[in-house]
C-alpha positions as CSV (number, residue, x, y, z in Angstrom):
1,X,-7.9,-30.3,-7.9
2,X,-11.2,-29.2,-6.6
3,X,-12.5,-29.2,-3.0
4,X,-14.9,-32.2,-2.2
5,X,-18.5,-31.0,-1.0
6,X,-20.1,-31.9,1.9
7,X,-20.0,-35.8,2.7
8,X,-17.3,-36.2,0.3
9,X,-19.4,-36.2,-2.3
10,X,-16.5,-36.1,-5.7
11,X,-19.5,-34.7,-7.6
12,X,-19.1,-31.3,-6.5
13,X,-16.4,-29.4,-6.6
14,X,-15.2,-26.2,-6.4
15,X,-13.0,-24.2,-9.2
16,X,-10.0,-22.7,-7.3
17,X,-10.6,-19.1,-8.3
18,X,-14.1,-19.7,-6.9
19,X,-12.1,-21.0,-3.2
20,X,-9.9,-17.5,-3.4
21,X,-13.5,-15.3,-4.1
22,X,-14.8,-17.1,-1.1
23,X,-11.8,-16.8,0.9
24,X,-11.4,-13.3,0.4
25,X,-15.1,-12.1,0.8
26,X,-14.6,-14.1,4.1
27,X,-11.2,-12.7,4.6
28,X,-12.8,-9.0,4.3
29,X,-15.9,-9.8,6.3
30,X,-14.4,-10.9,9.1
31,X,-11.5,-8.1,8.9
32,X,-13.8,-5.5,8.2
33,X,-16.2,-5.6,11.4
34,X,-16.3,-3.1,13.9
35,X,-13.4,-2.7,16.2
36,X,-15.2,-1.3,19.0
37,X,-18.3,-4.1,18.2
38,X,-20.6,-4.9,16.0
39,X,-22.5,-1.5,17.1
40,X,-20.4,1.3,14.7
41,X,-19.2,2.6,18.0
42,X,-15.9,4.2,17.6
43,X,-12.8,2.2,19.0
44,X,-12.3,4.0,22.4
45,X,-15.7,4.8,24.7
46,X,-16.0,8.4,24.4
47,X,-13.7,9.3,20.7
48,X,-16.0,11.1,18.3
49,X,-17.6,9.4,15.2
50,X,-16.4,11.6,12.3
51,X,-18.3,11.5,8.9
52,X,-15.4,10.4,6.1
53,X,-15.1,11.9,3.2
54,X,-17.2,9.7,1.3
55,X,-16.1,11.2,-2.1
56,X,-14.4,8.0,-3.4
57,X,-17.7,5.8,-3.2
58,X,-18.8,7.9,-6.2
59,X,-16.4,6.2,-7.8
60,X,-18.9,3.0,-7.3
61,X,-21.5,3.7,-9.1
62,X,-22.1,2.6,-12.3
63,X,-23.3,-0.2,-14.3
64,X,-20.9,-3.6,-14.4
65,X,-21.0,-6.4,-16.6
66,X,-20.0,-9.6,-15.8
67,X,-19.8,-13.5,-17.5
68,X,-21.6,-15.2,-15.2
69,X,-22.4,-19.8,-15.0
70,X,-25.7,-20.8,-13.3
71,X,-25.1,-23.8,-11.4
72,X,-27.5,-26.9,-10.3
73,X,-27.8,-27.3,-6.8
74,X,-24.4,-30.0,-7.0
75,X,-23.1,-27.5,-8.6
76,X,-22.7,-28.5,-12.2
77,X,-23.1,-25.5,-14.5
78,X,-26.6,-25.4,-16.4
79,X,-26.0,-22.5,-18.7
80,X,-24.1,-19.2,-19.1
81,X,-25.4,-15.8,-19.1
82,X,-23.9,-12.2,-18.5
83,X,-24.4,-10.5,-15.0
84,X,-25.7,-6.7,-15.1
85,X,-25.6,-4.8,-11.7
86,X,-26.5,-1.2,-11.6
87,X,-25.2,0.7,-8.5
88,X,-26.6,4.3,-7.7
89,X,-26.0,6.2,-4.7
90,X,-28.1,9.8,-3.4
91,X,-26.9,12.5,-3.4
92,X,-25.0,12.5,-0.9
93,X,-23.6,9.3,0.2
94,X,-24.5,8.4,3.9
95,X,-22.9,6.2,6.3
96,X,-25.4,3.1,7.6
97,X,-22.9,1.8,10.3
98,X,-19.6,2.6,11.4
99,X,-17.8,6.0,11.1
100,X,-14.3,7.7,10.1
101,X,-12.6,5.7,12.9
102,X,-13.8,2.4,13.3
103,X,-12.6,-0.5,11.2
104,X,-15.2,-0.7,8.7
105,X,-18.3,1.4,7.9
106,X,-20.9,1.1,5.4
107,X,-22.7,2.9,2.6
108,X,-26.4,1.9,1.8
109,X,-27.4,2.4,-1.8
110,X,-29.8,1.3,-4.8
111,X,-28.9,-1.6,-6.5
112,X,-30.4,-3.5,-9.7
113,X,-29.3,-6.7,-10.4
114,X,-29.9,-8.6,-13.8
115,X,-28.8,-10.5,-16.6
116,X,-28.7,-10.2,-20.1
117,X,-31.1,-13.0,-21.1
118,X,-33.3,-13.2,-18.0
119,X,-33.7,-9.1,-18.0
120,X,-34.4,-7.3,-14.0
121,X,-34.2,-10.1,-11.7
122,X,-34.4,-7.6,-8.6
123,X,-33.9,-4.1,-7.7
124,X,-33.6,-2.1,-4.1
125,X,-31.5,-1.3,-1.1
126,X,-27.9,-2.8,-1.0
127,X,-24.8,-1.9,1.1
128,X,-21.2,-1.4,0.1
129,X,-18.9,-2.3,2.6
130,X,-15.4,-0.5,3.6
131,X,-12.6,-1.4,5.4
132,X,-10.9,1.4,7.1
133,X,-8.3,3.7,4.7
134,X,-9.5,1.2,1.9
135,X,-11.1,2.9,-1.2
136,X,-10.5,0.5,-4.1
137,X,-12.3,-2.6,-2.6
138,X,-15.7,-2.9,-1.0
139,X,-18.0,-5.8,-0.6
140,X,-21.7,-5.1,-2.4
141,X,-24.4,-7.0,-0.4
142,X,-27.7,-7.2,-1.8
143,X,-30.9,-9.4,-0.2
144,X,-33.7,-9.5,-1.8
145,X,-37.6,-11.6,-2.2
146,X,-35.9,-13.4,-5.4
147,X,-32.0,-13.4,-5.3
148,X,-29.3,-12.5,-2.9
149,X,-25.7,-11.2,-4.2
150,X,-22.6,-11.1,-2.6
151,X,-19.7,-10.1,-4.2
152,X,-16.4,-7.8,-3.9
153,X,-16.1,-4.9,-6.0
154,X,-12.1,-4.0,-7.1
155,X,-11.4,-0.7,-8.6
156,X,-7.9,-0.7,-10.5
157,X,-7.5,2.5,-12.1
158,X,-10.6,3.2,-14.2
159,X,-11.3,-0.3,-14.0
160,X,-13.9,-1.7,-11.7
161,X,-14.6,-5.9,-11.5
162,X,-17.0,-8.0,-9.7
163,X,-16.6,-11.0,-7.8
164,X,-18.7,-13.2,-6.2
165,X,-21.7,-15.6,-5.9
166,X,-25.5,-15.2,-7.2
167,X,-27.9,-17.2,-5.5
168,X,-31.5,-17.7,-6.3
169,X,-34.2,-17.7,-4.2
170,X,-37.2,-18.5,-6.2
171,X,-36.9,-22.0,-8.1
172,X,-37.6,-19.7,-11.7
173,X,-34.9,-19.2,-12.5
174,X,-31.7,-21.6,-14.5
175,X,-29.9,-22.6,-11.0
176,X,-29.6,-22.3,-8.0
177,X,-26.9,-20.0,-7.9
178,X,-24.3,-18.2,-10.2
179,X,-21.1,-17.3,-10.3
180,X,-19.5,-14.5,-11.5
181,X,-16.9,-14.1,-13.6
182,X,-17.3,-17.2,-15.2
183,X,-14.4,-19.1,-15.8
């Protein structure tokens, strides 16, 4: 069973592992803001903002691969394709927001997105997303001229897998968003 779109409309609908990925980048956006606001301030007026060991986010970088489905704008998938995202930090990672203590903090960083058949749709500065104590999960944001990408990145060992949504920008390319990984 698939969740009607907007109006009721039977047409579109929603795969349920697509409902979870949208739940939990949701779920993680809305745990992961600051606890002492939106600011990076730490929780308690006047408690130091340490620098974390941001060690771990090396752990990032890298190239992923992912099956990806361009949809039409109801949704209905329009072809398939393979998702490339190149993540690459400097030399030494940097915090953008938040700090050691607050609930989340974040990591800017260079990120290439493209496919296998399309080639570079867009390259330049993303942000990877932490919630406090949590080193295997992050969120990847990316907005850019042509695409945006929002996904959550799971490391599992010395596996790493991307989840998450595609969406164009400029009417060149095969739909109006993708998803990734396909079903």
């Amino acid at each position: 069973m698939g969740m009607q779109g907007a109006g009721g409309e039977a047409g579109r609908r929603m795969p349920r592992w697509l409902r979870r990925t949208v739940a939990a980048l949701v779920a993680l956006v809305l745990l992961g803001g600051c606890s002492g606001g939106q600011t990076g301030q730490p929780e308690s007026p006047g408690a130091p903002c340490e620098q974390p060991d941001l060690s771990f986010v090396r752990d990032f970088e890298g190239q992923y691969r992912e099956p990806l489905v361009w949809e039409d704008g109801d949704g209905a998938p329009t072809s398939r394709d393979e998702l490339v995202v190149s993540i690459s930090l400097g030399p030494v990672p940097q915090l953008s927001a938040g700090c050691a203590n607050a609930a989340a903090f974040v990591v800017e960083l260079v990120v290439e997105v493209a496919t296998r058949d399309l080639g570079t749709l867009e390259s330049g500065t993303g942000a990877l997303t932490f919630g406090n104590g949590d080193t295997q999960h992050a969120t990847l944001d990316f907005r850019g001229r042509a695409i945006n990408l929002g996904a959550i990145v799971t490391r599992s060992g010395a596996t790493t897998e991307l989840t998450g949504v595609l969406e164009a920008i400029e009417n060149n390319l095969p739909g109006g968003r993708a998803v990734f990984p396909a079903p």
